[in-house]
C-alpha positions as protocol buffer text, in pm:
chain_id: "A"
residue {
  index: 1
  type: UNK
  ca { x: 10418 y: 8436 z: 14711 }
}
residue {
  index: 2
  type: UNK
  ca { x: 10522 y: 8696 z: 14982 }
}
residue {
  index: 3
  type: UNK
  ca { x: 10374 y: 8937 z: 14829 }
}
residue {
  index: 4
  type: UNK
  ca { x: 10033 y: 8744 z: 14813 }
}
residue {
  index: 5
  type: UNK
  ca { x: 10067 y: 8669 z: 15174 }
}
residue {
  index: 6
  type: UNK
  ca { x: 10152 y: 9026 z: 15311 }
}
residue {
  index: 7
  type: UNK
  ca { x: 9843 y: 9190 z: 15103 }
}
residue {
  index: 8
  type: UNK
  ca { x: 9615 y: 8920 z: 15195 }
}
residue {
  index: 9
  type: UNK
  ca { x: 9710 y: 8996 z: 15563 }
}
residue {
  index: 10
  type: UNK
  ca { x: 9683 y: 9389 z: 15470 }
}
residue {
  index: 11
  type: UNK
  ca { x: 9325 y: 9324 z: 15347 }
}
residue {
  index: 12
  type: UNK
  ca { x: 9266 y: 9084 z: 15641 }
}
residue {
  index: 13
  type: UNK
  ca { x: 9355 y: 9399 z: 15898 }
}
residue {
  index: 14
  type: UNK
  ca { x: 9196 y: 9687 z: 15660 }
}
residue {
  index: 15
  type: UNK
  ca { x: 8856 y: 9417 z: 15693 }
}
residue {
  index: 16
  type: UNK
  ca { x: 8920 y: 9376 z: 16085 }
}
residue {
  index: 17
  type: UNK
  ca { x: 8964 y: 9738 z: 16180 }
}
residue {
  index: 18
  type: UNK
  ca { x: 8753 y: 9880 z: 15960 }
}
residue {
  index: 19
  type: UNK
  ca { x: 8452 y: 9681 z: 16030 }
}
residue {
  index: 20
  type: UNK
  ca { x: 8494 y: 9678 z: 16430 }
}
residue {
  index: 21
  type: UNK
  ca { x: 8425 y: 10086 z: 16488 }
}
residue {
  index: 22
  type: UNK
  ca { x: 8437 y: 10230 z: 16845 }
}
residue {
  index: 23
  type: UNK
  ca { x: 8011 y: 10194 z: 16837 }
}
residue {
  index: 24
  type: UNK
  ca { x: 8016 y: 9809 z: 16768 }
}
residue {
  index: 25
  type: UNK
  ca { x: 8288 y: 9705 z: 17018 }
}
residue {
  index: 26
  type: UNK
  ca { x: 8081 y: 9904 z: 17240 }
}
residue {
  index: 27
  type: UNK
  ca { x: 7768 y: 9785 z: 17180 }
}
residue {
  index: 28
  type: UNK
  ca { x: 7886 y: 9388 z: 17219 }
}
residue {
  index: 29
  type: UNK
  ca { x: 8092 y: 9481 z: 17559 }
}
residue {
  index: 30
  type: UNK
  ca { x: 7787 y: 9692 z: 17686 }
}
residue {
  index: 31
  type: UNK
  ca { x: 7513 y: 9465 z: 17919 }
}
residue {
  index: 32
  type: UNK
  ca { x: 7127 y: 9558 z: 17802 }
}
residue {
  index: 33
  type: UNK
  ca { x: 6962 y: 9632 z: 18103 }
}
residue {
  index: 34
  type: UNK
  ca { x: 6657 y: 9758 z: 18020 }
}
residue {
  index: 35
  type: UNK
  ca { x: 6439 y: 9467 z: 18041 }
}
residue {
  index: 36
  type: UNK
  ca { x: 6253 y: 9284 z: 18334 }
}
residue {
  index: 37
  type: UNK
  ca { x: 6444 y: 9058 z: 18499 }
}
residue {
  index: 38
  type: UNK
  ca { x: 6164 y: 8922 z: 18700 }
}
residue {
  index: 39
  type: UNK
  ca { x: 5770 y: 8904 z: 18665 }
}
residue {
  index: 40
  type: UNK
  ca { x: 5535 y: 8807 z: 18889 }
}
residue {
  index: 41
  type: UNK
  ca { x: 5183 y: 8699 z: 18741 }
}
residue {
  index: 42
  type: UNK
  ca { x: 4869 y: 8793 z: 18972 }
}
residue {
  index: 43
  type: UNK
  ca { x: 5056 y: 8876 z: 19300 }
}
residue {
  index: 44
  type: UNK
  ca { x: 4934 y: 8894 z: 19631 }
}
residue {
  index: 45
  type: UNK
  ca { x: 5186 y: 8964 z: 19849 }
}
residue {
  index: 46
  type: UNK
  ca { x: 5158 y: 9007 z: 20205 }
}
residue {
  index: 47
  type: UNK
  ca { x: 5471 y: 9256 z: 20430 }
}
residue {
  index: 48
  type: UNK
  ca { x: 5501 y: 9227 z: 20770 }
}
residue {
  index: 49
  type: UNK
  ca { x: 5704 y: 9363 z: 21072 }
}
residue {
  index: 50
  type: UNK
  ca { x: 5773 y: 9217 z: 21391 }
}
residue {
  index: 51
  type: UNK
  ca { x: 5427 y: 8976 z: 21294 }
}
residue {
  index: 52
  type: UNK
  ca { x: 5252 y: 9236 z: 21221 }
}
residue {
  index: 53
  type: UNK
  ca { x: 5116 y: 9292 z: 20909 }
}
residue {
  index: 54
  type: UNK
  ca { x: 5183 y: 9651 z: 20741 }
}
residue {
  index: 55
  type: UNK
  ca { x: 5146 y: 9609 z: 20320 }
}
residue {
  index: 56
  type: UNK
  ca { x: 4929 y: 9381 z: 20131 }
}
residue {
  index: 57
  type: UNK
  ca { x: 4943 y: 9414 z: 19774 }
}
residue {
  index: 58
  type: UNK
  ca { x: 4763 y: 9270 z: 19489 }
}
residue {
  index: 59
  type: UNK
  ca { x: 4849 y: 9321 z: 19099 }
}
residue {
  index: 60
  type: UNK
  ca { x: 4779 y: 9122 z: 18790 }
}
residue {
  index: 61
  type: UNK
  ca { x: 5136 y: 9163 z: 18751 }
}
residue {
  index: 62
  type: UNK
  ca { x: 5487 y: 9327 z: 18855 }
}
residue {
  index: 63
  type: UNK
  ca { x: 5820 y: 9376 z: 18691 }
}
residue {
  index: 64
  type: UNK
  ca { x: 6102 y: 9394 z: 18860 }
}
residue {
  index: 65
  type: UNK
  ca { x: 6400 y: 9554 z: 18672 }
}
residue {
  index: 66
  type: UNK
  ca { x: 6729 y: 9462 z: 18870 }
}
residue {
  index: 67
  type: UNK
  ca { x: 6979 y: 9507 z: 18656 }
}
residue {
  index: 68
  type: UNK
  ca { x: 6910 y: 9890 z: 18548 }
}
residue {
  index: 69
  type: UNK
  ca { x: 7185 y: 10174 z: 18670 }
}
residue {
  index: 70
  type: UNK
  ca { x: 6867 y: 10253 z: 18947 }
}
residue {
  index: 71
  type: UNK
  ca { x: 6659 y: 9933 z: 18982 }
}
residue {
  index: 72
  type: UNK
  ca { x: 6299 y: 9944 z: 18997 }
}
residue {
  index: 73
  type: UNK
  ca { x: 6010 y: 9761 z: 18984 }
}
residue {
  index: 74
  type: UNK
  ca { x: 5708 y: 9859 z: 18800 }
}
residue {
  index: 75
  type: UNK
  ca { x: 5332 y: 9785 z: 18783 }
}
residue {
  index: 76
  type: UNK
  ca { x: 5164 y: 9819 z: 18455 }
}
residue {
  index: 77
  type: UNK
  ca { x: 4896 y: 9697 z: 18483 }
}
residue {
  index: 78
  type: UNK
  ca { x: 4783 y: 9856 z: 18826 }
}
residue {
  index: 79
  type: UNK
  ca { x: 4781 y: 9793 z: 19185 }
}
residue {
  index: 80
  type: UNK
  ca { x: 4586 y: 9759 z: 19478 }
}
residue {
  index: 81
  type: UNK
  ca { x: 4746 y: 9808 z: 19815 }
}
residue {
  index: 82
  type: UNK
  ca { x: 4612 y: 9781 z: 20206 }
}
residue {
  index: 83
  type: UNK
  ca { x: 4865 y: 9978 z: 20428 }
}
residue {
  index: 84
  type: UNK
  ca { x: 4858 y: 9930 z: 20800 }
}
residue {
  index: 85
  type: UNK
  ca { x: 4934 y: 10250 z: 21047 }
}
residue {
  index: 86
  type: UNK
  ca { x: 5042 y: 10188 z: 21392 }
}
residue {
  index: 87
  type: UNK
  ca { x: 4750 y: 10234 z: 21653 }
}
residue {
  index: 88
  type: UNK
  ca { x: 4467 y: 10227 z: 21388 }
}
residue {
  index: 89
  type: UNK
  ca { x: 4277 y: 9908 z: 21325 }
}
residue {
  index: 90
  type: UNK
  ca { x: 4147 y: 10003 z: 20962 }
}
residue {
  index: 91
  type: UNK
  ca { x: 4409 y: 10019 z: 20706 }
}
residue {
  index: 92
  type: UNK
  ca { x: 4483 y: 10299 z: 20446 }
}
residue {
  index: 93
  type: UNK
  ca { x: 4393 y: 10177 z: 20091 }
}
residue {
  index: 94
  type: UNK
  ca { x: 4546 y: 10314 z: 19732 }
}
residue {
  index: 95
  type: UNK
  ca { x: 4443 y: 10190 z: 19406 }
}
residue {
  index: 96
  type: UNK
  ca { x: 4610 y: 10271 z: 19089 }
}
residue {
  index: 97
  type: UNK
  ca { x: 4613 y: 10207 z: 18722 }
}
residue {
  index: 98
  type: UNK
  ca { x: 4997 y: 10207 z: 18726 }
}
residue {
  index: 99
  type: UNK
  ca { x: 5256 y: 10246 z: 18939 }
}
residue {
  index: 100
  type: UNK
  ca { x: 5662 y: 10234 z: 18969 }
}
residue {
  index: 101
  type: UNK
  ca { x: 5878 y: 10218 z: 19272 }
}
residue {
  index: 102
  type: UNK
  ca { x: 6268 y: 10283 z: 19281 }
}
residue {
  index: 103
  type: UNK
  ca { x: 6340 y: 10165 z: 19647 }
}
residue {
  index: 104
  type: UNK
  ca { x: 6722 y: 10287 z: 19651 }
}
residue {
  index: 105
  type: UNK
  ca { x: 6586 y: 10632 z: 19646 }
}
residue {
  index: 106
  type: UNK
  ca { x: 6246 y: 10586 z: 19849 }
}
residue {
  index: 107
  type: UNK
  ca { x: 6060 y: 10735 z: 19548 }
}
residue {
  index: 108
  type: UNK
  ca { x: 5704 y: 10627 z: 19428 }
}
residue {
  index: 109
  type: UNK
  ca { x: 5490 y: 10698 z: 19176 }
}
residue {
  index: 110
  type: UNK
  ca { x: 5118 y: 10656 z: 19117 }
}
residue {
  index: 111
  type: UNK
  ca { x: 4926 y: 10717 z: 18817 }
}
residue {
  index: 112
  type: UNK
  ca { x: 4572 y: 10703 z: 18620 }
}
residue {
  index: 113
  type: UNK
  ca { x: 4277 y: 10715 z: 18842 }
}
residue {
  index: 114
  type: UNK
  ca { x: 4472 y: 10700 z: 19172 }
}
residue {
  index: 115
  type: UNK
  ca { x: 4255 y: 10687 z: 19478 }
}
residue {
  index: 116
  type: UNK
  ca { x: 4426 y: 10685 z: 19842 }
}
residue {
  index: 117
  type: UNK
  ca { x: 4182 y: 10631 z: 20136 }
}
residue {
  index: 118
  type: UNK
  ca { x: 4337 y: 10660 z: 20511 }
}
residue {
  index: 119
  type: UNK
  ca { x: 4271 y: 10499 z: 20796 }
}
residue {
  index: 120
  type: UNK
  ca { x: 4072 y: 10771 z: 20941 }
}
residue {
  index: 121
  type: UNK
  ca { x: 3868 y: 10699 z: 20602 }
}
residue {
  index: 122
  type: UNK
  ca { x: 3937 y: 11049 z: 20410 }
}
residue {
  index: 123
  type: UNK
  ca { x: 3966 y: 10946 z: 20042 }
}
residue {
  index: 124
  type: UNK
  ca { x: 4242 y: 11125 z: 19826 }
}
residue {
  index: 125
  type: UNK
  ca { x: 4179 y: 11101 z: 19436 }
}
residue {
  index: 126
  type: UNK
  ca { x: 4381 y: 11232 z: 19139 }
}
residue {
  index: 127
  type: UNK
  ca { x: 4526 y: 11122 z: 18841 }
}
residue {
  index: 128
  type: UNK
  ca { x: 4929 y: 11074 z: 18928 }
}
residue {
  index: 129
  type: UNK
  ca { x: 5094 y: 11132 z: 19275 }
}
residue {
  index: 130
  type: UNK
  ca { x: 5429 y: 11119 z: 19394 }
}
residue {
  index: 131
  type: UNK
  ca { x: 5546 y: 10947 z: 19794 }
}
residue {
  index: 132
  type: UNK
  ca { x: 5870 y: 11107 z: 19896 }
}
residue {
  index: 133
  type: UNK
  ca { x: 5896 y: 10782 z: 20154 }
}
residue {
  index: 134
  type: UNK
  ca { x: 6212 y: 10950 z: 20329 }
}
residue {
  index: 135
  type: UNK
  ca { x: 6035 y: 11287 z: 20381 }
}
residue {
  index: 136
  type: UNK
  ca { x: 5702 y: 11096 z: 20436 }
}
residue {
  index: 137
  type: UNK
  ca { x: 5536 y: 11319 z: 20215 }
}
residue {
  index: 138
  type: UNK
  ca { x: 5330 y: 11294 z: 19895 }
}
residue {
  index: 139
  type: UNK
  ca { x: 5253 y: 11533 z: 19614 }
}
residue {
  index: 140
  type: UNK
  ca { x: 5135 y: 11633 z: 19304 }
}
residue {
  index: 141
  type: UNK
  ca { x: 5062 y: 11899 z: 19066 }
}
residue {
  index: 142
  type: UNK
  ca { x: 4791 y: 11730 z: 18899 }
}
residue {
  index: 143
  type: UNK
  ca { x: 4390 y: 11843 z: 19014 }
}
residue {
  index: 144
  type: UNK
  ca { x: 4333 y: 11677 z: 19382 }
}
residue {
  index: 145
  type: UNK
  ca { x: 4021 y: 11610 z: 19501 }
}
residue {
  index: 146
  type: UNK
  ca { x: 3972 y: 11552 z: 19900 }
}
residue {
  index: 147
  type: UNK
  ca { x: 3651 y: 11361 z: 20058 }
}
residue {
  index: 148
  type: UNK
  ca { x: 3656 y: 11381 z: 20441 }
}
residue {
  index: 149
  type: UNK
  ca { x: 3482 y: 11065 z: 20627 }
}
residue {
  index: 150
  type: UNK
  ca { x: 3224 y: 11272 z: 20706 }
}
residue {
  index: 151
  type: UNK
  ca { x: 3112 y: 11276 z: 20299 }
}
residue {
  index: 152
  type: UNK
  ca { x: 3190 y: 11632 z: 20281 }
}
residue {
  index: 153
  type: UNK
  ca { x: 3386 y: 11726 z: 19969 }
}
residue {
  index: 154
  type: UNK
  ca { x: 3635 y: 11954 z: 20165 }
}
residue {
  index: 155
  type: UNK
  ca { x: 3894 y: 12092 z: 19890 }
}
residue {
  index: 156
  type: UNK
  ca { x: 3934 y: 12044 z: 19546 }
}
residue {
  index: 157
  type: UNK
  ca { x: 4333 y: 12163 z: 19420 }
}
residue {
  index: 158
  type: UNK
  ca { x: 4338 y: 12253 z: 18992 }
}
residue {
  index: 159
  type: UNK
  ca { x: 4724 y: 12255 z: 19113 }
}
residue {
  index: 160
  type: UNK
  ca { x: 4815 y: 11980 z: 19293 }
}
residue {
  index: 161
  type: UNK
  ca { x: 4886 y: 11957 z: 19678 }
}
residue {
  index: 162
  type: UNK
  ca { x: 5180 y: 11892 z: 19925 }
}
residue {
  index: 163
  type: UNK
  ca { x: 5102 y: 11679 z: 20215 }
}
residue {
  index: 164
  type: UNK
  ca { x: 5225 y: 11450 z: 20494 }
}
residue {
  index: 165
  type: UNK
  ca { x: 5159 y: 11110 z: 20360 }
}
residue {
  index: 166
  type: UNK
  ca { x: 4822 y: 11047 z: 20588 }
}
residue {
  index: 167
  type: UNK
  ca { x: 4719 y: 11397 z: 20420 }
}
residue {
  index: 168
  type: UNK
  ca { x: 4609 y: 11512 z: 20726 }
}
residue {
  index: 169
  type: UNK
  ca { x: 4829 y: 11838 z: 20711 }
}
residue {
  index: 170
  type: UNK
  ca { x: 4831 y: 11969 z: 20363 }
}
residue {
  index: 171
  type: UNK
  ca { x: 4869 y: 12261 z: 20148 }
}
residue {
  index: 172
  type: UNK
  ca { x: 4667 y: 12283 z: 19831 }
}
residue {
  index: 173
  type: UNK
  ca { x: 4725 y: 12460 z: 19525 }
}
residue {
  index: 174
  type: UNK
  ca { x: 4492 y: 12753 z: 19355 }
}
residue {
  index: 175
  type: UNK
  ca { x: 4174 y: 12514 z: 19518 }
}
residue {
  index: 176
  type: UNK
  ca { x: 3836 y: 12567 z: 19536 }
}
residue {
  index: 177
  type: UNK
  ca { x: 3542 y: 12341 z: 19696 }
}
residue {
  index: 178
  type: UNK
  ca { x: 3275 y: 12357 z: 20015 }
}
residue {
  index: 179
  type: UNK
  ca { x: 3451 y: 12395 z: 20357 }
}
residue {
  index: 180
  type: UNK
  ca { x: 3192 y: 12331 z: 20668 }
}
residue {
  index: 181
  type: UNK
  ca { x: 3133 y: 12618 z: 20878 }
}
residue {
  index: 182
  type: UNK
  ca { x: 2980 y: 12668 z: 21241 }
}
residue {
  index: 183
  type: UNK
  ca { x: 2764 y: 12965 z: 21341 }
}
residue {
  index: 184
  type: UNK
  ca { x: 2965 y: 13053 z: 21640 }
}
residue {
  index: 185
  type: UNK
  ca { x: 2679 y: 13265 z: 21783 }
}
residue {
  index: 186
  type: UNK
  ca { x: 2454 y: 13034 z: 21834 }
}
């Protein structure tokens, strides 16, 4: 019978070491965080500083992924967004099919059909952009497209552009488009 018992516990220990590899005891003590850990159905949120309004946001819905190694919050299915700039009574506007913010690192993204109007009224459209909200400065390398207030299509950018984030000082990329231009003789 001792016999019995010490191969049954052999086999017992063969079964339990065997069948518990590095990969599954890994995979149970591992947390899945890839997966939203809040939504928000038809949003309209509303930011403000000192009483002062400076975001309002609307989207049919945003998810919020908190437990990732960089949180982040994403919105599928689009955005619309009023920003408020100190000392101008219109707000800036940006609309996008989709968009994803990682706030740790001050890092946005914009994407499909992404339109960005200041409050000066110059309208910025392109199909993915990039804020750099520490530098204050947006980008892309995707074609740009620039109508001042005035109606005047002033640059068009096959390459992208690099600007402050009110685009008022910019550099564009191999562009092309109609500049206005003053006779200075007259």
């Amino acid at each position: 019978m001792e016999i019995g018992k010490c191969l049954l516990l052999s086999a017992f220990g063969l079964f339990v070491f065997h069948s518990c590899g590095d990969n599954e005891v890994e995979s149970i003590t591992t947390k899945k965080t890839d997966f939203p850990s809040r939504r928000i159905f038809n949003a309209e949120l509303t930011m403000t500083d000192s009483l002062k309004t400076t975001v309002k946001l609307r989207a049919p819905l945003i998810e919020m992924y908190e437990f990732a190694k960089v949180p982040y919050t994403v919105f599928n299915k689009g955005l619309d967004l009023d920003f408020f700039e100190k000392g101008k009574p219109k707000p800036g506007y940006l609309r996008a099919d989709y968009a994803k913010i990682i706030e740790a690192t001050g890092w946005y993204e914009a994407k499909n059909n992404v339109v960005i109007i200041n409050a000066d009224g110059d309208t910025l459209k392109t199909n993915h952009i990039f804020w750099d909200k520490k530098n204050e400065e947006i980008f892309t390398y995707d074609t740009v497209k620039i109508y001042r207030a005035d109606g005047i299509t002033t640059n068009i950018s096959n390459n992208g552009i690099e600007a402050s984030q009110d685009f008022k000082n910019f550099k564009l990329k191999n562009n092309h488009g109609t500049l206005p231009y003053k006779d200075l003789k007259q």
